[in-house]
C-alpha positions in Angstrom: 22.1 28.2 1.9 21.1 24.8 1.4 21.2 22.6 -1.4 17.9 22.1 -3.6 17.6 18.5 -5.0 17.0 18.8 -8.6 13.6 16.9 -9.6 14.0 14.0 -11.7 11.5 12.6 -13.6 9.8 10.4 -11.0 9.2 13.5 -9.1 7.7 14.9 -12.2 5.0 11.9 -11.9 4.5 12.9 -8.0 3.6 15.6 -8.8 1.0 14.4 -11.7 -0.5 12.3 -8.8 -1.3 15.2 -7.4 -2.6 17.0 -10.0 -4.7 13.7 -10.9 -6.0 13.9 -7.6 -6.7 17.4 -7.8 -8.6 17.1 -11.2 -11.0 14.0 -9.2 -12.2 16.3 -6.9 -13.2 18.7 -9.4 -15.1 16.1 -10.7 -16.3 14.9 -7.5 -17.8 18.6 -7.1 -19.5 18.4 -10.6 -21.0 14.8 -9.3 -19.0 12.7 -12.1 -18.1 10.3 -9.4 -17.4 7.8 -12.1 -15.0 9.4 -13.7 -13.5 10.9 -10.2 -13.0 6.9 -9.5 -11.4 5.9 -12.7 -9.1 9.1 -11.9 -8.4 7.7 -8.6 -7.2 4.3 -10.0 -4.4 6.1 -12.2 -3.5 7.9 -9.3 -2.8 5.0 -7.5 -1.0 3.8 -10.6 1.5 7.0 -11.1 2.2 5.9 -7.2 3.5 2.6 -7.5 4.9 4.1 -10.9 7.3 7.1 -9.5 8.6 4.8 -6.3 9.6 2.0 -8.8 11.2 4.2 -11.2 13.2 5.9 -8.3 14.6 2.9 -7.0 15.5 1.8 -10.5 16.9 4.7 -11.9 18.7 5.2 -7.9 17.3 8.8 -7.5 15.1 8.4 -4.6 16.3 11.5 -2.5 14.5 13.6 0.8 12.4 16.0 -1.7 11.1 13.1 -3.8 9.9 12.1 -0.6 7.9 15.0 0.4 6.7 15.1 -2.8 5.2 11.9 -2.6 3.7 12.8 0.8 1.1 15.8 0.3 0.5 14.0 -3.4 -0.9 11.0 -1.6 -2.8 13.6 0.9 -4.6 15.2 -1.9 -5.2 11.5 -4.1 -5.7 9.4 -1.5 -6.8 11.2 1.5 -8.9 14.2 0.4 -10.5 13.1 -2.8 -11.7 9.3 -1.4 -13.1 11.1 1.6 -14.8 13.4 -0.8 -16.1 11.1 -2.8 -17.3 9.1 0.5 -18.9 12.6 1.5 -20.8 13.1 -1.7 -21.8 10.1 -1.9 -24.2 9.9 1.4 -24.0 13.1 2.5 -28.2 13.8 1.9 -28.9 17.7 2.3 -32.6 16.5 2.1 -31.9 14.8 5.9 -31.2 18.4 7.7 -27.7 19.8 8.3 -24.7 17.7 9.2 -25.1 17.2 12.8 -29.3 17.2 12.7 -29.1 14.1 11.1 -27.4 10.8 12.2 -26.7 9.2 8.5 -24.9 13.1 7.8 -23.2 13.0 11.1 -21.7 9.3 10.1 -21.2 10.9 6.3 -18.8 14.1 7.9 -17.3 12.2 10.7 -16.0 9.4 8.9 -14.2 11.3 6.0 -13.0 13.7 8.8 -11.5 10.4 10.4 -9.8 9.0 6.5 -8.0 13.0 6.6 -6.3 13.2 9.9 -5.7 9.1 10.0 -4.2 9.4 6.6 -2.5 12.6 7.3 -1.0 11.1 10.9 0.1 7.7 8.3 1.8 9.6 5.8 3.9 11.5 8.1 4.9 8.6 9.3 5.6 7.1 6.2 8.2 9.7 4.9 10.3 8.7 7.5 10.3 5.1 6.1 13.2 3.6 4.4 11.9 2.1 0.9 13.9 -1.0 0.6 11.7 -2.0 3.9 9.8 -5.2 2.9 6.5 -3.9 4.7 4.7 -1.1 5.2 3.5 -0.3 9.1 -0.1 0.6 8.6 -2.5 0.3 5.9 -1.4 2.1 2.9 -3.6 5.0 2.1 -3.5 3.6 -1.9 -5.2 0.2 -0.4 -8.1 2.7 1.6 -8.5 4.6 -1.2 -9.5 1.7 -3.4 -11.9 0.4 -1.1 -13.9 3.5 -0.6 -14.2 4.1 -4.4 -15.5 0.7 -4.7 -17.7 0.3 -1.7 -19.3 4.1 -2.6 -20.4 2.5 -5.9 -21.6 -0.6 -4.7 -23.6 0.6 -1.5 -23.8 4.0 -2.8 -24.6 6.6 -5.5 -24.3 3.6 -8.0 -26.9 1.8 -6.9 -29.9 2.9 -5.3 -31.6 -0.7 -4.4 -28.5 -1.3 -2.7 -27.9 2.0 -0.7 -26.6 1.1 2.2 -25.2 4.5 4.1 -24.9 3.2 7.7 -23.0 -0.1 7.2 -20.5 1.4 4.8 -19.9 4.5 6.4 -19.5 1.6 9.3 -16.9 -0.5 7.4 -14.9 2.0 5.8 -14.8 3.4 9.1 -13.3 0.5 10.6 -10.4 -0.2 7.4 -9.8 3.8 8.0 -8.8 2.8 11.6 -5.9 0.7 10.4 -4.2 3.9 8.9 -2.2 4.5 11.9 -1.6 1.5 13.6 1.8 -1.2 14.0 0.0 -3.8 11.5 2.9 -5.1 8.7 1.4 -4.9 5.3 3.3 -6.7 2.4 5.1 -4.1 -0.4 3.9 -5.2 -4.0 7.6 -5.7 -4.9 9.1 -7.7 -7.5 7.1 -8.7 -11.1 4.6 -11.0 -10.6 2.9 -8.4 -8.2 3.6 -6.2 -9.7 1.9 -7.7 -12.8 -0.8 -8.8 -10.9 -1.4 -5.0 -8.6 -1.5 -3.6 -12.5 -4.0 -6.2 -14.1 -6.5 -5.5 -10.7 -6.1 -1.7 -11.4 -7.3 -2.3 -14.9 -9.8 -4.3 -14.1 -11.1 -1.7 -11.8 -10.8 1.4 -14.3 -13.2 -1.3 -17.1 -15.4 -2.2 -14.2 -16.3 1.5 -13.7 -16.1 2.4 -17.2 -19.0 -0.7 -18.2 -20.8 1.5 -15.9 -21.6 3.1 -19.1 -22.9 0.3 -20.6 -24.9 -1.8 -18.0 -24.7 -1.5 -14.0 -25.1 -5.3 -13.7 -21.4 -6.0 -15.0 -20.1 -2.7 -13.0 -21.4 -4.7 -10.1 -19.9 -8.4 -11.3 -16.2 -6.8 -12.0 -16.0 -4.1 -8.9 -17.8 -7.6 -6.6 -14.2 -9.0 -7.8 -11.8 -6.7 -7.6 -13.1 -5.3 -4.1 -12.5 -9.4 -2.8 -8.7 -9.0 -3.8 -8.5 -5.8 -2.0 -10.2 -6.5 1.2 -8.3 -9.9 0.7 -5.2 -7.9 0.8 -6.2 -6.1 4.0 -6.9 -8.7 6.3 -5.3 -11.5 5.3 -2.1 -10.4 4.2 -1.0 -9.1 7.6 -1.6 -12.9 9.0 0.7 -14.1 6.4 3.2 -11.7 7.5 3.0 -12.5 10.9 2.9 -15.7 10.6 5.4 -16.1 7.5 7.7 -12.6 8.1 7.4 -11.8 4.6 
């Protein structure tokens, strides 16, 4: 019989990703999609969290790695497409094939699962002290979706906008599995700077609360950064190498 690798305690937050992500799409269901957001963002906190403390306490081992694998499936995989699905999904339009705007609202959540799913799997079998990731990082699509589905979305109606976000997310999605190099957040100052945009995400959605016109200022800035991240950090790598 085989050897079981003991879980240390970044596995122990792994696995609180995934229960994070598990509690979002409860919330999704209930149509708290603020809240489902804000859940999201930690998620994608207690990621970057449980790969740093491996490599610092030197326990990263094969199970930690699966671990973090169907974690990021249900965080940043099936809750985003959820929330994308929720969000302009519109029962009042006819079924999901009757209705082009539904259609677009199944397909391209469909799309973030088995893109996502296809980049993971390929993940596990990355070594961590790589300097790049191949493929957009399921954290990075996850961010964007939460943000676009508020912006264009359920959390503002003047500005609902189903067919060119479906559209765009749509296209980011297609990155998921593709030979692009995308920068690791290692070392402090990113570090410092990945945590500080997380927690400017998590007050955006929480002034939400309070008035939708700064929800709309701070997510406006914080959404820049990302999509910043995904298409112009790859031509720094190419043309740089790190």
């Amino acid at each position: 019989m085989s050897k079981i690798d003991p879980l240390t305690f970044p596995d122990l937050i792994t696995i609180s990703n995934a229960s994070v992500g598990f509690l979002a799409i409860t919330y999704i269901i209930d149509n708290r999609l603020w809240l489902a957001s804000i859940l999201i963002i930690l998620c994608v906190f207690l990621d970057g969290l449980d790969g740093y403390l491996a490599r610092y306490l030197d326990v990263e081992h094969e199970l930690g790695a699966y671990l973090d694998f169907f974690s990021d499936i249900i965080s940043f995989c099936f809750a985003p497409a959820l929330i994308l699905y929720q969000t302009f999904y519109d029962e009042g339009l006819g079924r999901g094939w009757e209705s082009p705007q539904n259609a677009l609202a199944t397909f391209i959540p469909l799309m973030i699962v088995f893109l996502g799913t296809l980049r993971l799997a390929r993940f596990v079998n990355e070594t961590s002290d790589e300097a790049r990731f191949y493929g957009l990082p399921t954290p990075a699509l996850a961010l964007v979706i939460i943000h676009l589905s508020y912006l264009f979305g359920w959390g503002d109606i003047w500005a609902y906008s189903p067919y060119i976000t479906l559209a765009v997310i749509g296209i980011i999605a297609s990155l998921l599995y593709t030979d692009i190099r995308y920068p690791k957040p290692r070392g402090r100052p990113y570090i410092i700077i990945g945590g500080l945009l997380l927690a400017l995400s998590v007050v955006g959605f929480l002034s939400d609360l309070i008035s939708h016109a700064y929800c709309r200022y701070i997510l406006s800035i914080t959404i820049s950064f990302i999509l910043g991240y995904i298409f112009i950090s790859p031509i720094i790598v190419k043309i740089y190498g790190k």
